[in-house]
Wavefront OBJ file of the C-alpha trace (Angstrom):
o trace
v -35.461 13.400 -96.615
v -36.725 16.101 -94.499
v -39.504 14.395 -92.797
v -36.762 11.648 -92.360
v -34.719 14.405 -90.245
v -37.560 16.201 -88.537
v -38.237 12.907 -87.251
v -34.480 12.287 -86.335
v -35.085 15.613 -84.213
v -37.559 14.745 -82.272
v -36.240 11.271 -81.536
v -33.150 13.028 -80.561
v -35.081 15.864 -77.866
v -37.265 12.354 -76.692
v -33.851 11.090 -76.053
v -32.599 13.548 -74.093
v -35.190 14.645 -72.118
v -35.061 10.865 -70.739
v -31.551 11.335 -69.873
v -31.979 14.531 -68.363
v -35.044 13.174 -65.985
v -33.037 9.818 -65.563
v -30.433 11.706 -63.543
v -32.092 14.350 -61.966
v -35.591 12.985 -60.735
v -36.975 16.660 -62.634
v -39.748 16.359 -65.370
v -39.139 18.390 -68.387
v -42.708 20.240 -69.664
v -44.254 18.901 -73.098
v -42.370 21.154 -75.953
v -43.766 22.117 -78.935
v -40.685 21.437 -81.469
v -41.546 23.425 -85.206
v -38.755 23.236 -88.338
v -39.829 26.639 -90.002
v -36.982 29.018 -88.611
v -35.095 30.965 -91.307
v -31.733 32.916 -91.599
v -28.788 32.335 -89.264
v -29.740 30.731 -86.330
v -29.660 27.518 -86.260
v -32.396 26.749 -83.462
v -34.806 28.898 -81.268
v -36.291 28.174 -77.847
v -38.615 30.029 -76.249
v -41.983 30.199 -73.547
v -44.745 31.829 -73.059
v -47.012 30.885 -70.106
v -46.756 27.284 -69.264
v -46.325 26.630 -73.017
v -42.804 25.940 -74.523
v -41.484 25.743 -77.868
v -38.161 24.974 -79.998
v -37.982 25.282 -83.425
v -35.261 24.827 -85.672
v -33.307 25.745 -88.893
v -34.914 24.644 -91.944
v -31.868 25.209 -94.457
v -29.598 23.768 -92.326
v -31.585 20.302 -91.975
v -30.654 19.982 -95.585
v -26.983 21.283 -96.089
v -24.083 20.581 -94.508
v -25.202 22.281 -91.407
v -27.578 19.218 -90.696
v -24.497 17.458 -88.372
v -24.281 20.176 -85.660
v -27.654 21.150 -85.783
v -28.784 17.485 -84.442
v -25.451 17.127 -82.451
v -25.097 20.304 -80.750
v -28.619 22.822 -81.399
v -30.960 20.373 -80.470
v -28.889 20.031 -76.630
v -28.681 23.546 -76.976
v -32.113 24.438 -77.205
v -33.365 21.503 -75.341
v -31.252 23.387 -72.491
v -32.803 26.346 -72.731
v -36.374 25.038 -72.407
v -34.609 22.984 -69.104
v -33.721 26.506 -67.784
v -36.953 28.384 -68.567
v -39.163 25.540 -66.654
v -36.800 25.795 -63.677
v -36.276 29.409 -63.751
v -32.627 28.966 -63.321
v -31.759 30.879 -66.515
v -33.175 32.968 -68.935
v -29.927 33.352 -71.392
v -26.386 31.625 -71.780
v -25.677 31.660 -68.258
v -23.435 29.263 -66.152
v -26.885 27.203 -65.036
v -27.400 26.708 -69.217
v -24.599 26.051 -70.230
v -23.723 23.606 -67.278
v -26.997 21.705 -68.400
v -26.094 21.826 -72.148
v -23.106 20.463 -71.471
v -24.724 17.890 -69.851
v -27.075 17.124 -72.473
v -23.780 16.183 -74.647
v -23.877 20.018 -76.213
v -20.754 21.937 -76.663
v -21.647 24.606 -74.505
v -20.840 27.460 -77.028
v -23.163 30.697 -77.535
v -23.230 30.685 -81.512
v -23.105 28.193 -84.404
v -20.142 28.846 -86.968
v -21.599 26.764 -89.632
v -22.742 28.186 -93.084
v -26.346 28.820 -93.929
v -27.260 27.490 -97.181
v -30.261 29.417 -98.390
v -33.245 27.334 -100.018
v -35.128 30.272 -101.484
v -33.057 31.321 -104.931
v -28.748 30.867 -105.247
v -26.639 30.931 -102.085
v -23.864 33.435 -102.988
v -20.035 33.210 -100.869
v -18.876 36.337 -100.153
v -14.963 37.649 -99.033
v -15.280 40.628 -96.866
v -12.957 43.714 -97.173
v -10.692 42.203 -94.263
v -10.928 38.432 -95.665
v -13.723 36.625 -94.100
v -16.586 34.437 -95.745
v -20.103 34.717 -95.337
v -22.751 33.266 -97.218
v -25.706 36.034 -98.656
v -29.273 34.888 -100.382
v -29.944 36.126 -103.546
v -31.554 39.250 -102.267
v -28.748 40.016 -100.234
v -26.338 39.641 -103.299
v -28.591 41.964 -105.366
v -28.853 44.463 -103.502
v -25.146 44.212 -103.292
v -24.663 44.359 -107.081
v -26.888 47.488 -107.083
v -24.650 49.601 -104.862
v -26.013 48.607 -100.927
v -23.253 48.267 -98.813
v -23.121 46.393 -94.898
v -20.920 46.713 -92.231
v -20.459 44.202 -89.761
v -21.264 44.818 -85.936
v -18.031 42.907 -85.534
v -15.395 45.329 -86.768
v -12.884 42.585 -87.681
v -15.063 41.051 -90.107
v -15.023 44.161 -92.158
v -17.374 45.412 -95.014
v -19.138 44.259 -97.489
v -19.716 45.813 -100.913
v -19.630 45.552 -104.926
v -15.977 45.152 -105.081
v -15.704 42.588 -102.952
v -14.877 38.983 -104.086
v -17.750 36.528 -104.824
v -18.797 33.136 -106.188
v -21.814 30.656 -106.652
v -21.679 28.699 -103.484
v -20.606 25.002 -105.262
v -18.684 26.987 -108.089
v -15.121 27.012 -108.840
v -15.655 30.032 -110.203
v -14.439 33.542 -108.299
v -15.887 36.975 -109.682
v -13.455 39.554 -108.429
v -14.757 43.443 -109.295
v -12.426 45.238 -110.749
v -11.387 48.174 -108.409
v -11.412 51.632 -110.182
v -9.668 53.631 -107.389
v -6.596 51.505 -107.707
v -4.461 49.835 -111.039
v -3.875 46.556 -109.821
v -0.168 45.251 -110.620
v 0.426 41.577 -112.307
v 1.146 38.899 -109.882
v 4.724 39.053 -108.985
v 6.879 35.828 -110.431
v 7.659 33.264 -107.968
v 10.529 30.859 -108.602
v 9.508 26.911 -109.080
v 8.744 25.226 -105.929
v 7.991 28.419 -103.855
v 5.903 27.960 -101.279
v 2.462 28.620 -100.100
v 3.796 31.555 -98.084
v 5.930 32.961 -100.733
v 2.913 32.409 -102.803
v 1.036 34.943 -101.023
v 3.688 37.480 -100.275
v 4.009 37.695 -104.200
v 0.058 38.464 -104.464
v 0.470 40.994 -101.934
v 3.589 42.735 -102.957
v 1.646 42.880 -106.451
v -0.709 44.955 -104.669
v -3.947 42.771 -104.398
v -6.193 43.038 -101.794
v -6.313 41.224 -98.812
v -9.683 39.661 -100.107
v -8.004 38.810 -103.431
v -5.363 37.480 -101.598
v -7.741 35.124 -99.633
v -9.367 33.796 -103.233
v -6.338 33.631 -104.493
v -4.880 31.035 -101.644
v -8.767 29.249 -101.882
v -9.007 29.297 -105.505
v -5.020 28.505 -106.678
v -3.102 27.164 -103.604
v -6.523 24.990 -102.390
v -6.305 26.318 -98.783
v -9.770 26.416 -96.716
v -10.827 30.012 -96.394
v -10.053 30.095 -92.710
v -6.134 29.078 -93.388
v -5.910 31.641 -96.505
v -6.787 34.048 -93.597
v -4.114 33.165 -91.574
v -1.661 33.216 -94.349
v -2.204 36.705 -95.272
v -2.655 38.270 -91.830
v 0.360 36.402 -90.891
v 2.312 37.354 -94.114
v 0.940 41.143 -94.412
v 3.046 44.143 -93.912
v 2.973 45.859 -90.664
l 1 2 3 4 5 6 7 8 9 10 11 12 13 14 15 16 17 18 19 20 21 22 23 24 25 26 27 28 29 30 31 32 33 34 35 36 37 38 39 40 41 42 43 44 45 46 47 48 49 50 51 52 53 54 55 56 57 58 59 60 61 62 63 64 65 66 67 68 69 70 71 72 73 74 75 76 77 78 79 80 81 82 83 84 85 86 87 88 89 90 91 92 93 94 95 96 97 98 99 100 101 102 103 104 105 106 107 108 109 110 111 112 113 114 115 116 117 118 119 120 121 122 123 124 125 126 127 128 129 130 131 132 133 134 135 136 137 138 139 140 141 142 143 144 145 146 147 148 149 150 151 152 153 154 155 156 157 158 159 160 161 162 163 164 165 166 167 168 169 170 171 172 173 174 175 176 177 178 179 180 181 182 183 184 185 186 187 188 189 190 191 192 193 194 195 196 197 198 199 200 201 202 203 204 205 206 207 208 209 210 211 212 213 214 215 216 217 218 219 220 221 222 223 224 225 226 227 228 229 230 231 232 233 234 235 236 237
């Protein structure tokens, strides 16, 4: 399946560039597309000389991150490449992301989309102030063994041994236990209480906001990104 979709890449760029030299009258320079990148991004364009290149996100060609890596990274980086020949644009300027745009791309700086790792277990992790990322195994070790990260976007919090985890495809939640803190039972909530009450009672029972953000994944089956909103939006001020 993944010469299948290496192939669907470079039908897609052959595409494109056709489009793009269609309606313009310009001639895009012969690119040198490569499916070996690693880690987060999802694409990478770059030139050296005359020669240009674009290579792309193994992992995600085979997860769920396959869809907006053909849909959106490949106009993306095809852009890029556009820019770099013209010398129009040498980052995500106004002259990129007007021809990304054009390409059909959305325009937008950064992927959201999960990286599932191919090397070893992909393990989901809920940050100190309730977002998701997903770590490799080495990551995840080195976790377990006391390492701690801190995100360059404060909001996103910290990430360390007693924060929530689980087996990306697993039902199954591992949540530390926390030894700087007794951690009260779960509040009862009358029959037919709702998702918000729901919360409230895990928070007035002391849990974390993490726990809190499992808890509305795990029990209420909420997507991670409306468990956030429930507990910012339901948190004491």
């Amino acid at each position: 399946m993944f010469a299948e979709r290496c192939q669907e890449v470079r039908v897609k760029v052959a595409a494109l560039i056709a489009q793009y030299e269609t309606r313009t009258g310009q001639k895009v320079p012969h690119i040198d597309i490569r499916f070996d990148l690693r880690g987060r991004a999802a694409g990478m364009a770059s030139a050296r000389g005359w020669n240009y290149s674009m290579r792309f996100n193994k992992d995600m060609m085979m997860n769920a991150g396959w869809d907006h890596l053909i849909n959106d990274t490949v106009p993306h980086e095809l852009a890029h490449i556009i820019c770099f020949a013209n010398g129009t644009d040498r980052g995500h300027g106004y002259n990129w992301k007007r021809t990304c745009q054009a390409l059909g791309g959305s325009g937008e700086r950064c992927h959201t989309e999960a990286v599932t790792y191919a090397k070893g277990r992909t393990f989901v992790y809920t940050t100190s102030t309730g977002h998701t990322v997903n770590l490799s195994e080495v990551k995840h070790r080195r976790i377990q063994q006391g390492a701690g990260y801190t995100f360059k976007d404060r909001t996103k919090g910290r990430l360390d041994k007693t924060c929530a985890y689980s087996l990306l495809g697993s039902t199954m939640v591992v949540t530390p236990a926390v030894q700087t803190k007794a951690v009260q039972p779960v509040a009862a909530v009358p029959a037919g209480a709702s998702k918000a009450d729901q919360i409230r009672a895990q928070i007035r029972a002391g849990r974390s906001a993490a726990e809190c953000v499992q808890f509305g994944i795990t029990v209420l089956g909420m997507t991670a990104a409306l468990a956030r909103t429930y507990v910012k939006n339901n948190w004491p001020r």
